[in-house]
C-alpha positions in Angstrom: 0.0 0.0 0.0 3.0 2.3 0.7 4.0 1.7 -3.1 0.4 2.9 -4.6 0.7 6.2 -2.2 4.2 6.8 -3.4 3.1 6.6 -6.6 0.3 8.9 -6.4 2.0 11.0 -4.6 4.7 11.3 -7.7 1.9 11.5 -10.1 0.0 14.3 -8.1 3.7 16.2 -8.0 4.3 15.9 -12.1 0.3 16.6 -13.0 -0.3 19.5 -11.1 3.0 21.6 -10.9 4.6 23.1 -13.9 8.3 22.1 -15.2 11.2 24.2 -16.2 13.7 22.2 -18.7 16.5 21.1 -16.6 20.4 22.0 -18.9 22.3 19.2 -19.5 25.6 20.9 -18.1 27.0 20.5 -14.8 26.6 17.8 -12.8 23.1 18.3 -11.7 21.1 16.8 -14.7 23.2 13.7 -14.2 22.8 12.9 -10.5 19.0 13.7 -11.1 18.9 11.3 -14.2 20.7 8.3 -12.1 18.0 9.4 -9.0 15.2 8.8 -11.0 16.5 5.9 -12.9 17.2 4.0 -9.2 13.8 5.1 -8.3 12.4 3.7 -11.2 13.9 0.4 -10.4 13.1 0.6 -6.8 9.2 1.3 -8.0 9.1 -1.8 -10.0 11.0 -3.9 -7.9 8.5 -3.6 -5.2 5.6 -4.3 -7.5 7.0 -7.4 -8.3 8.6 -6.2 -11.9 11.3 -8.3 -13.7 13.9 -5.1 -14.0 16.5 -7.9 -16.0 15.0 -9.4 -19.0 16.8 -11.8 -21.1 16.2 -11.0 -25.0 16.5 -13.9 -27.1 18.1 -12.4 -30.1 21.1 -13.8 -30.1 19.7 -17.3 -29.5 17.9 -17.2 -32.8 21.8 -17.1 -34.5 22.8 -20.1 -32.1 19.3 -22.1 -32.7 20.0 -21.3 -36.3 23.1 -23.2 -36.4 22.4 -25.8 -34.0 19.4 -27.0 -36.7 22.1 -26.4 -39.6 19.6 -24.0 -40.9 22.5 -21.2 -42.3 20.1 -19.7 -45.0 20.7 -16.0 -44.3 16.9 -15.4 -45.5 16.3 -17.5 -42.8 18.2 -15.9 -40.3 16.6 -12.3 -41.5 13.0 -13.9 -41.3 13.6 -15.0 -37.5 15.0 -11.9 -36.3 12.3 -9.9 -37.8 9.4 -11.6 -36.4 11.5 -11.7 -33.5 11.8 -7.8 -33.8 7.7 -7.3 -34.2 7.1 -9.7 -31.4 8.4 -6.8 -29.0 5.3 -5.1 -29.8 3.4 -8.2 -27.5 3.4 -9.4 -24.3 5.0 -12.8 -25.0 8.3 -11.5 -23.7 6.9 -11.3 -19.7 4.6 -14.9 -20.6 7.0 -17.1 -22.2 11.0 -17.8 -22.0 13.1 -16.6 -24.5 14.0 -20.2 -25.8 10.1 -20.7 -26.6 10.5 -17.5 -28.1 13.0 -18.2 -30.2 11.6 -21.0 -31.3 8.6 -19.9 -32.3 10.5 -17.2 -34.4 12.1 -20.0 -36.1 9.4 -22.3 -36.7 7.5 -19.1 -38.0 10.4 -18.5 -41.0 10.5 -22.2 -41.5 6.4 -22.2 -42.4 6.7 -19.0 -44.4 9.9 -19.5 -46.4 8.9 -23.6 -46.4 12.1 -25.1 -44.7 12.1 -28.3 -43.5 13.2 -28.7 -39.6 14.4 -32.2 -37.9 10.9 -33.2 -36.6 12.2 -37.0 -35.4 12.9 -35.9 -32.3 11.4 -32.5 -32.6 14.0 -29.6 -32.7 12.3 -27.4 -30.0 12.9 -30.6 -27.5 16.5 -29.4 -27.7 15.8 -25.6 -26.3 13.4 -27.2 -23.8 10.1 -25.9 -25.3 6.5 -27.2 -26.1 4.8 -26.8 -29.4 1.8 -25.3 -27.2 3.7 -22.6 -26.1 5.2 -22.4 -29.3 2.0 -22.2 -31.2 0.9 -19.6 -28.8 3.7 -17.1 -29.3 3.4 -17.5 -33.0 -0.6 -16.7 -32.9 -0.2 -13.7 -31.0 3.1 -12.5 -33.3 0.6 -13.5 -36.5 -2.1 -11.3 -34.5 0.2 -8.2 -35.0 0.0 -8.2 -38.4 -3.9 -8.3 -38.3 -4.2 -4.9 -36.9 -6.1 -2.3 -38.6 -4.3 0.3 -39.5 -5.7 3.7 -38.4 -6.0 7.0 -41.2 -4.3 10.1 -39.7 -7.2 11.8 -39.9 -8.6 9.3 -36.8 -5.1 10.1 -35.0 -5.2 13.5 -35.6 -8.6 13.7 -33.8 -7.6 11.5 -31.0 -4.7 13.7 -30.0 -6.8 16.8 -30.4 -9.7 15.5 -28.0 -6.9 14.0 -25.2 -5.5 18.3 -25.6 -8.9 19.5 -24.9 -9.0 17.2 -21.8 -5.5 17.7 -20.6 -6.2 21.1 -21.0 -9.3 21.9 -19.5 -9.1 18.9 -16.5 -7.6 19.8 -12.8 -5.2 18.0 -10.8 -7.6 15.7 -8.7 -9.6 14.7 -11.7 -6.7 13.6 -13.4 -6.1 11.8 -10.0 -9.5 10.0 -10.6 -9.3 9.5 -14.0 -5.9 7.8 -13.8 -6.6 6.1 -10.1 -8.7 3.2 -11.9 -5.9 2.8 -14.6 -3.3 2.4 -11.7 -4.9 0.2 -10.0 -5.7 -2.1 -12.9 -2.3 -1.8 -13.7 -0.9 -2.9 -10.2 -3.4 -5.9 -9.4 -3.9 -7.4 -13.0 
């Protein structure tokens, strides 16, 4: 409970005061940045955030190799679905060897490459095909998104201006509260 006053507290302090840009000389910018960077960390360590998350990248180059797959296609494929998947959740749902995986057996289905299925390759990374299934649904699910005109965007930004602009301090407390909240017991 001390964690949720602290952090309306801090959002009371940046919503309803005004802010002069700090210069980047001296010595004073820097020891602010590091503050609020440990702070940050502190935040989200008490919530119960991950602060260290292993990217799996570089074990897309390894998994590659290990399934003598060297097809730099290939390769490129995997690291760009691996690329749009950071625009998901599956990084805080699955490991990063799932992950890679399901990269890889994405590129393989698109670019229709054969991998070792007798044993099945993912056994070696310690995955499942259900997990891997799942990551590559919600990757595929990216690419299903409408895409919104700039006439909708435009609009959007210009009604959230009229409300940020016309809104006090303690209703953007209660507007946000519920947000918080959702945010911190999901």
């Amino acid at each position: 409970m001390l964690t949720v006053f602290l952090f309306v507290s801090v959002l009371l302090l940046l919503v309803c005061r005004s802010f002069e840009p700090m210069p980047y000389s001296g010595n004073a910018y820097w020891i602010a940045k590091n503050g609020t960077i440990a702070a940050e960390r502190r935040v989200l360590k008490e919530l119960g955030f991950c602060c260290h998350v292993k990217h799996p990248h570089k074990l897309i180059t390894t998994y590659v190799q290990i399934v003598e797959q060297n097809n730099p296609k290939f390769v490129r494929l995997a690291w760009n679905y691996m690329n749009d998947s950071l625009r998901s959740n599956v990084f805080v749902r699955f490991p990063p060897e799932t992950i890679a995986c399901a990269c890889i057996h994405l590129a393989s289905l698109k670019l229709k490459i054969n991998l070792p299925s007798n044993p099945p390759w993912y056994w070696l990374f310690d995955a499942s095909l259900d997990d891997i299934q799942v990551v590559c649904y919600t990757i595929l699910a990216l690419y299903e998104r409408k895409e919104r005109s700039l006439a909708d965007l435009e609009e959007a930004v210009t009604k959230a201006k009229k409300l940020s602009a016309s809104v006090s301090c303690f209703s953007w407390l209660v507007c946000l509260t519920p947000n918080v909240f959702a945010l911190i017991y999901w």
